[in-house]
Structure formats: structure tokens, C-alpha cells
C-alpha positions in Angstrom: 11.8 18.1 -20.3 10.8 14.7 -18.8 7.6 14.8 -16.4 8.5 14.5 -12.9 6.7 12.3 -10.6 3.3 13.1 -9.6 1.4 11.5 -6.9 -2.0 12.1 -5.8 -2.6 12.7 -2.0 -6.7 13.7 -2.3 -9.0 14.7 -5.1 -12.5 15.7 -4.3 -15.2 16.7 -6.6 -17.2 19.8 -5.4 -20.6 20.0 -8.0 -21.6 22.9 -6.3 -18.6 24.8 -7.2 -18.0 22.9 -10.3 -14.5 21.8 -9.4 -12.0 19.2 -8.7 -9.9 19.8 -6.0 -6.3 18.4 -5.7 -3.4 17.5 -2.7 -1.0 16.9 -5.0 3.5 16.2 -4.1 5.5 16.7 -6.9 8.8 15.1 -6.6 11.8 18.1 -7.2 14.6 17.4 -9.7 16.2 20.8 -8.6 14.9 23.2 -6.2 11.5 24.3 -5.8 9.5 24.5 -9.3 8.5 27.7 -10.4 4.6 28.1 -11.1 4.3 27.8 -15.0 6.7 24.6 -14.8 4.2 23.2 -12.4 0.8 24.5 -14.1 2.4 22.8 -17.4 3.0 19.8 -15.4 -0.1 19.4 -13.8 -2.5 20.3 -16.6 -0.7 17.3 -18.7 -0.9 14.8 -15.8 -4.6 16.0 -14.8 -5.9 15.6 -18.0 -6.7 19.9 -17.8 -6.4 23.0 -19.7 -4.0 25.1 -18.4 -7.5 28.3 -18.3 -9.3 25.9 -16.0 -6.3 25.0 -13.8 -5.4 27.2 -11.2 -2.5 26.8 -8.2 -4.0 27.6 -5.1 -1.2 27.0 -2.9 2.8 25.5 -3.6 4.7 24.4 -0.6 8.2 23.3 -0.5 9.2 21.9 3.4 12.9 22.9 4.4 15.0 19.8 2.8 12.6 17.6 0.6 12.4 17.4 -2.7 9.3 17.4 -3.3 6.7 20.1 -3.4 2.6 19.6 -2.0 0.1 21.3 -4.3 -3.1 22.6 -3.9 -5.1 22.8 -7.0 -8.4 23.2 -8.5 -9.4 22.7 -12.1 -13.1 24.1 -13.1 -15.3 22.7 -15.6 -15.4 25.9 -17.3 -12.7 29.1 -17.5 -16.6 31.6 -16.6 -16.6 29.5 -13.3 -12.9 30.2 -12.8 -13.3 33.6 -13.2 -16.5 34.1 -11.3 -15.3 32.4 -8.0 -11.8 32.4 -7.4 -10.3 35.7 -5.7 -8.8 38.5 -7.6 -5.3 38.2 -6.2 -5.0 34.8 -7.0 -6.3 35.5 -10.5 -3.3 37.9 -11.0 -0.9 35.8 -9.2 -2.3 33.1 -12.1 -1.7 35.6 -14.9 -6.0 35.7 -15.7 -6.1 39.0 -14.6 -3.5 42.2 -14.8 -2.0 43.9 -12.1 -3.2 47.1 -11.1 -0.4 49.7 -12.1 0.9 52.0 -9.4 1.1 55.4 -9.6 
């Protein structure tokens, strides 16, 4: 699988949080990307592990190819884990999903 081109719009570094913050676009070889493509992706081009890097937000406008990210990558997995909010921890795959029933 060849990397597909990754531009960065904004990256901030929060020291309070201990974070980077990403904009990123992603350009779209076919169709929308599917979260563990782009986590791959990004943690190669980033420079990241894939425990510190977590997908905050993946929009795809009607009729582009390309997709805008919004990611953070901690310094530390603890961090991750202590600040982010549960339901984006499960939609990650850090944390199981409650069974029903």
C-alpha cells in the first residue's frame, strides 16, 4: 500500500495537555478511508505510535477526495487515557464497549 498524500493545515503544541494537535487533509485514492487505514497512515507520517495517536474527528465534504483530520498524539498512552473521553476511547479501540443486555 503506497502512502497517500498528507498535507499539514495546523499543528499546535498544547504542554499543558501534553499534546500535539493536528488539521490534517488526506488526499483519497478511493472513497472515504476507514479509520485504521488512516491511524496507520498518520502515525507513519507523524512520526507517532499508533497508542498515543488518537482520531478526533474524520470529515469527507460531498465530492473531494480528500478527507480533513483532527488528531492529537500524546506524549504518553497514561495521558491518553486520563484525558480524552470515554466514547472516543471506544470508538479508538482503547477501551471496550459496554455489552447490552
Amino acid at each position: 500500500m503506497s502512502l497517500p498524500e498528507v498535507r499539514v493545515v495546523e499543528r499546535r503544541r498544547n504542554e499543558l495537555l501534553k499534546r500535539v494537535e493536528y488539521v490534517l487533509e488526506v488526499a483519497n485514492q478511493s472513497g472515504t478511508p476507514s479509520r485504521a487505514d488512516l491511524r496507520k497512515v498518520l502515525s507513519t507520517v507523524l512520526d507517532a505510535k499508533e497508542d498515543n495517536l488518537v482520531l478526533v474527528k474524520v470529515l469527507t465534504p460531498a465530492g473531494r477526495n480528500w478527507t480533513r483530520v483532527i488528531a492529537r498524539v500524546y506524549d504518553s498512552r497514561e495521558q491518553l487515557m486520563r484525558i480524552e473521553p470515554k466514547y472516543l476511547l471506544m470508538r479508538e479501540g482503547f477501551l471496550e464497549r459496554p455489552k447490552k443486555g
